[in-house]
BAVO-589933 format. One record per atom (N, C-alpha, C): x, y, z. Coordinates in steps of 0.2 Angstrom, whole numbers, plus 2048, in hexadecimal, padded with zeros to 3 digits. Example, Ala and Ser with C-alpha at 12.3 -4.5 7.8 and 13.67 -1.06 7.14 Angstrom:
! residues 2
east_north_up
842_7E4_827
83E_7EA_827
842_7F0_827
840_7F5_823
844_7FB_824
840_800_827
END
This chain:
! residues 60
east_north_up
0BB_D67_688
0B8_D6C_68D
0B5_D72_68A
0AF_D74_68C
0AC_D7B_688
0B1_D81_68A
0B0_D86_684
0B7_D8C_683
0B5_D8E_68A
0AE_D90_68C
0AD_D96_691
0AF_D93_699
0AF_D8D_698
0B2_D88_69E
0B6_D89_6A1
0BD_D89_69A
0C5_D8A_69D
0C5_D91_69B
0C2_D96_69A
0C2_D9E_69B
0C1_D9F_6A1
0BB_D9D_6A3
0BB_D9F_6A9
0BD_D9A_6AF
0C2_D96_6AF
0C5_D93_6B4
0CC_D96_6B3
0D0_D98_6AD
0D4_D9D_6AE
0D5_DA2_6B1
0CD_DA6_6B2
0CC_DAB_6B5
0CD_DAC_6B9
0C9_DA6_6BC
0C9_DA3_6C6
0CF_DA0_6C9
0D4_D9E_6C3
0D9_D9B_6C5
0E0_DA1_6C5
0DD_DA6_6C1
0E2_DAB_6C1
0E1_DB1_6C8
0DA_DB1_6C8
0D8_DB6_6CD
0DB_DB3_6D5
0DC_DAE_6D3
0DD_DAA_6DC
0E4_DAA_6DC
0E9_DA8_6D5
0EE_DA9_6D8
0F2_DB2_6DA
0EE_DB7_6D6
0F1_DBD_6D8
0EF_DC1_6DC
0E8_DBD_6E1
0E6_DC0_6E4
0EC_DBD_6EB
0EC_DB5_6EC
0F0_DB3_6F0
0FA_DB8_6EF
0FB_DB7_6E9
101_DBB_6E9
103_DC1_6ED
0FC_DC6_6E9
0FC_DCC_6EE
0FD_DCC_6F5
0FA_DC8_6F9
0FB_DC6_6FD
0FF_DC4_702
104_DC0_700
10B_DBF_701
10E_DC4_700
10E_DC5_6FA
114_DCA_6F8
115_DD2_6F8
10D_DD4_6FD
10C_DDB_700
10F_DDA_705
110_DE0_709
114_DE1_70F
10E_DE1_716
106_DE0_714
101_DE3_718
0FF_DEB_719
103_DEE_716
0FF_DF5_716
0F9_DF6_70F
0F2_DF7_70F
0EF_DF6_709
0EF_DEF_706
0EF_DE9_70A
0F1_DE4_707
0EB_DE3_701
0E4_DE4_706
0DF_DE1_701
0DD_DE5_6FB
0DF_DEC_6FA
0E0_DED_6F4
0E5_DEB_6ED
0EA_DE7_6F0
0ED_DE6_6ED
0EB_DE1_6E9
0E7_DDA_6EF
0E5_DD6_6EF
0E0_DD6_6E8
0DB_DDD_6EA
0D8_DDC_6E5
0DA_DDE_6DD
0DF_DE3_6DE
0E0_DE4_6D6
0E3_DDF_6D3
0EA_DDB_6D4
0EE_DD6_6D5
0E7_DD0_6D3
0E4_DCE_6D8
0DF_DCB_6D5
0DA_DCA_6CF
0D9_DD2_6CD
0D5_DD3_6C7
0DB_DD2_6C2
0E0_DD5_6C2
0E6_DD2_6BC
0E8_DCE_6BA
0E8_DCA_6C0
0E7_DC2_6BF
0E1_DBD_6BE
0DD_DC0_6BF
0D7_DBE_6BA
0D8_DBF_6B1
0D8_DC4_6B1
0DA_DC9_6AA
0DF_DC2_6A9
0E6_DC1_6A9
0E9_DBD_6A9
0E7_DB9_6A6
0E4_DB5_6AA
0E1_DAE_6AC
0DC_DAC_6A7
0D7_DB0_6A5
0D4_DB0_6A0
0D6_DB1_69A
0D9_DB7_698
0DF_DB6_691
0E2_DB0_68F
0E4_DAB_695
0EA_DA6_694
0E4_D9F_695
0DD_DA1_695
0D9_D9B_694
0D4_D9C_68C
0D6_DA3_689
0D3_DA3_683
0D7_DA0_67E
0E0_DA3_681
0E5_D9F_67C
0E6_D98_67B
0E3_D95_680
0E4_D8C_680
0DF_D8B_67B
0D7_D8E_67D
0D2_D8C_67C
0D5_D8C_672
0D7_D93_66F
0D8_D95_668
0DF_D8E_665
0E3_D90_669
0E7_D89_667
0E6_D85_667
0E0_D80_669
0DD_D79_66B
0DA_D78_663
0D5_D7E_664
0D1_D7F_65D
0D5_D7E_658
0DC_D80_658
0DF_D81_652
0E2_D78_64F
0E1_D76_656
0E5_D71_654
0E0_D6A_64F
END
């Protein structure tokens, strides 16, 4: 699979779980901010943890 593939499905798969987390696990006061920052963290995340597959695949 191309590197920029699983980067950016790490991204989308990370931003969806922290957006969903936030979610949950706010109480609803400001949720959707939470939603959003929690989201973008977990993108940040998510794309980190799909560069580090992509580097260790290459390595092997």
């Amino acid at each position: 699979m191309n590197a920029t593939v699983v980067i950016v499905l790490g991204g989308l798969i990370g931003a969806a779980a922290g957006a969903v987390f936030a979610w949950l696990a706010h109480g609803g006061y400001e949720a959707n901010d939470a939603m959003i920052g929690t989201g973008f963290l977990g993108a940040l995340l998510g794309a980190l943890a799909g560069a580090v597959t992509v580097m260790l695949r290459r390595r092997q």
